[in-house]
N, C-alpha and C positions, 0 to 999 in steps of 0.2 A: 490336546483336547481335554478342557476340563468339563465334564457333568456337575450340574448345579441342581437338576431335581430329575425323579423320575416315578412316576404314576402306571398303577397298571388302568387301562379303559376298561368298558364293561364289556364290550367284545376280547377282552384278552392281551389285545394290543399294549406292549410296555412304550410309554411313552419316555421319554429322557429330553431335557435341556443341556445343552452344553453351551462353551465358550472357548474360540479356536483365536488366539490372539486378537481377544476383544470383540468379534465376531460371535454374535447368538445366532442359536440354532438349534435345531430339535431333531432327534431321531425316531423312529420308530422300528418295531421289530417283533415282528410274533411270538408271543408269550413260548408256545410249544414248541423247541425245533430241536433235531437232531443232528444237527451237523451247519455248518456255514452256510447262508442263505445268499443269494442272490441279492444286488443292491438298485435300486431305483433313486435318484435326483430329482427333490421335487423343486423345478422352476417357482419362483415366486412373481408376481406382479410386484414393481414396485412403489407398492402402496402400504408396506411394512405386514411384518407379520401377524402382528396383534389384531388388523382388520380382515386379514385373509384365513387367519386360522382356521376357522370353520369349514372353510372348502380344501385346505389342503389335508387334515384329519382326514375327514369324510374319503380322498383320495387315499390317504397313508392306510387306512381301515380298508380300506378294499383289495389296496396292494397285498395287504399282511392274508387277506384271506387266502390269495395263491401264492404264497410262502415267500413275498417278497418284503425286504426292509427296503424303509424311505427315509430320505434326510431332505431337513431345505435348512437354508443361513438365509441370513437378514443380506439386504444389497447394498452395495453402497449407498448414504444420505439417506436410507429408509429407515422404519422405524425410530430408536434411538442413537442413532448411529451419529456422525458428524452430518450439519448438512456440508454439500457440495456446491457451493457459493454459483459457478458457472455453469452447472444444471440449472440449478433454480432459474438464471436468466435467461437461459434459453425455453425454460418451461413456459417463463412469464411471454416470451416472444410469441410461441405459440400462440397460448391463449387471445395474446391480441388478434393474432390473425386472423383465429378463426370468429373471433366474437367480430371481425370485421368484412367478413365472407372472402377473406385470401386467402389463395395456397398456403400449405405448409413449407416453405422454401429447403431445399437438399442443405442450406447452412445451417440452416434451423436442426433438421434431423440430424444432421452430422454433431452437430454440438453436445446436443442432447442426448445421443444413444454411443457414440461411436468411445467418450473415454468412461462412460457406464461397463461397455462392453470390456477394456482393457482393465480395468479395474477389478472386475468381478469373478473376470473368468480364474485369471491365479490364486481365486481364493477361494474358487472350486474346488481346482486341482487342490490346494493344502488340505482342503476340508476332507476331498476323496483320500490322499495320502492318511490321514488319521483316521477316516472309516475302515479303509482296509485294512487297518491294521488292529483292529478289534477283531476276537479271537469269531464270533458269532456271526460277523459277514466277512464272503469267500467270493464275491463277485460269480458271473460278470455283472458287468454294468451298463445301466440304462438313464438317459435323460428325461425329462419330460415339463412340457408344460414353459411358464416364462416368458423372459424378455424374447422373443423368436433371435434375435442377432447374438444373442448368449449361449443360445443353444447352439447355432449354426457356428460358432467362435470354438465352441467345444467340441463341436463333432468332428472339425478340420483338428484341431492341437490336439486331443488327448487319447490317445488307443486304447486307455482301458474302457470306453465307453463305446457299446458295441449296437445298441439302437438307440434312434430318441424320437418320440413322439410331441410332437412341435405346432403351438397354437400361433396361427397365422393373426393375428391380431393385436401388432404393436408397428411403428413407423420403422422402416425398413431403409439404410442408411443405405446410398449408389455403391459403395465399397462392397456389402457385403453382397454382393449378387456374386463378385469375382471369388470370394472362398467360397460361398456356396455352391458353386460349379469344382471344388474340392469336396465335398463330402460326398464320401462313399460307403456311410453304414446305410440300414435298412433305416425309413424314413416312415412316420403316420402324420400325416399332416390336418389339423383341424380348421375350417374355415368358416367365418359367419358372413355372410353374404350380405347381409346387409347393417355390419356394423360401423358403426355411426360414426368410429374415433379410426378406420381403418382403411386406407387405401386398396379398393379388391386387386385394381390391376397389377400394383406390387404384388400383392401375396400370390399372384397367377404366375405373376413372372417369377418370381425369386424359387417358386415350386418348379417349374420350369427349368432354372439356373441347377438344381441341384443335380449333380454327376450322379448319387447311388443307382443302380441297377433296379434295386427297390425300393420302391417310394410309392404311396398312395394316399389322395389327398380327397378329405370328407368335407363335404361343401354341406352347411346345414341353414338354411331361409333361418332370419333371425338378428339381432341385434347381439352386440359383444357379450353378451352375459344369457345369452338363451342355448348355448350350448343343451342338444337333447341327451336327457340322461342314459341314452342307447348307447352314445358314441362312447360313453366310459368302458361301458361292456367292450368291446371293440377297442379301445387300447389296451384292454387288459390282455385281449389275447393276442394283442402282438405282443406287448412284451412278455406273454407265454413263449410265444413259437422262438424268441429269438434271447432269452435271459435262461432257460430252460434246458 
């Protein structure tokens, strides 16, 4: 892990750029701390980080006020990264579709999420291997936020990640219903009811599919980006109750 710049915020928060074999990303981490902090993953849409930064901050700065650090990496084909020639055409199928009022077809979303999903997640785990091994974070660890099939991909392969807080609104690949009846940490699940780019009944069922014992799933009226600013309050204190 190389750091390429690091700023403190006005809230205190030290922000840092790195590069993890070519891989950008940024950390954060409360200016004040006495001892290794707990660590949060923040999920990115993949829509690159340069357009999303503003809301993942705003997340990282809320994290850091209950003593948690955050990290996100760029996804594969996002930002400045390569593009992914066989996403791109699967993206473009999409669009047809839907500018045509046709289903999303299971080939479709398989195309398009399912080598996102093998792609990104080992470059989680590398990313986790180099955070924990900065002297200032001591785990555990928590997921949050993202492609939902990256999180659910992460929560079955990795142990050291011990909750994840999971936005139901991205296409949801027939495969991942059967690992997600494998995860078994604690689960906060976010749902928009009526968002527009989001199949409900998948995200019913695939909450449903999940094995954890704990899982609770926030259903809020609203289109994909009206997420109420309540519900933040409320992930925070799961990953209080369960990072803590």
């Amino acid at each position: 892990m190389h750091f390429t710049s690091e700023r403190r915020l006005d809230d205190g928060v030290v922000e840092r750029e790195f590069t993890l074999d070519g891989i950008p990303g940024i950390l954060w981490t409360p200016a004040a701390v006495s001892a290794p902090v707990p660590l949060i993953l923040l999920g990115p849409p993949p829509l690159g980080l340069g357009r999303v930064y503003p809301r993942l901050v705003a997340r990282a700065q809320h994290a850091a006020t209950d003593g948690f650090a955050t990290a996100t990496i760029e996804l594969p084909g996002s930002g400045d990264r390569p593009r992914r020639p066989a996403a791109e055409r699967a993206r473009a199928r999409m669009r047809r579709a839907v500018e045509a009022g046709e289903p999303v077809t299971d080939e479709i979303i398989d195309a398009l999420i399912l080598p996102l999903v093998d792609e990104a997640v080992p470059e989680w785990q590398s990313c986790l291997d180099a955070l924990l091994a900065l002297p200032e974070i001591g785990g555990p660890v928590g997921y949050s936020g993202g492609v939902v099939s990256i999180g659910v991909r992460l929560a079955v392969v990795e142990p050291r990640i011990v909750a994840a807080g999971l936005f139901a609104g991205s296409l949801v690949p027939r495969a991942m219903f059967e690992e997600a009846r494998r995860v078994t940490i604690p689960l906060h699940v976010l749902l928009q009811w009526d968002d527009e780019g989001n199949d409900r009944q998948a995200a019913l069922d695939l909450f449903d599919a999940f094995g954890s014992e704990e899982k609770s799933l926030h259903a809020n009226m609203g289109g994909h980006t009206g997420v109420p600013q309540y519900e933040g309050e409320a992930a925070a204190r799961f990953f209080a109750r369960h990072l803590k």
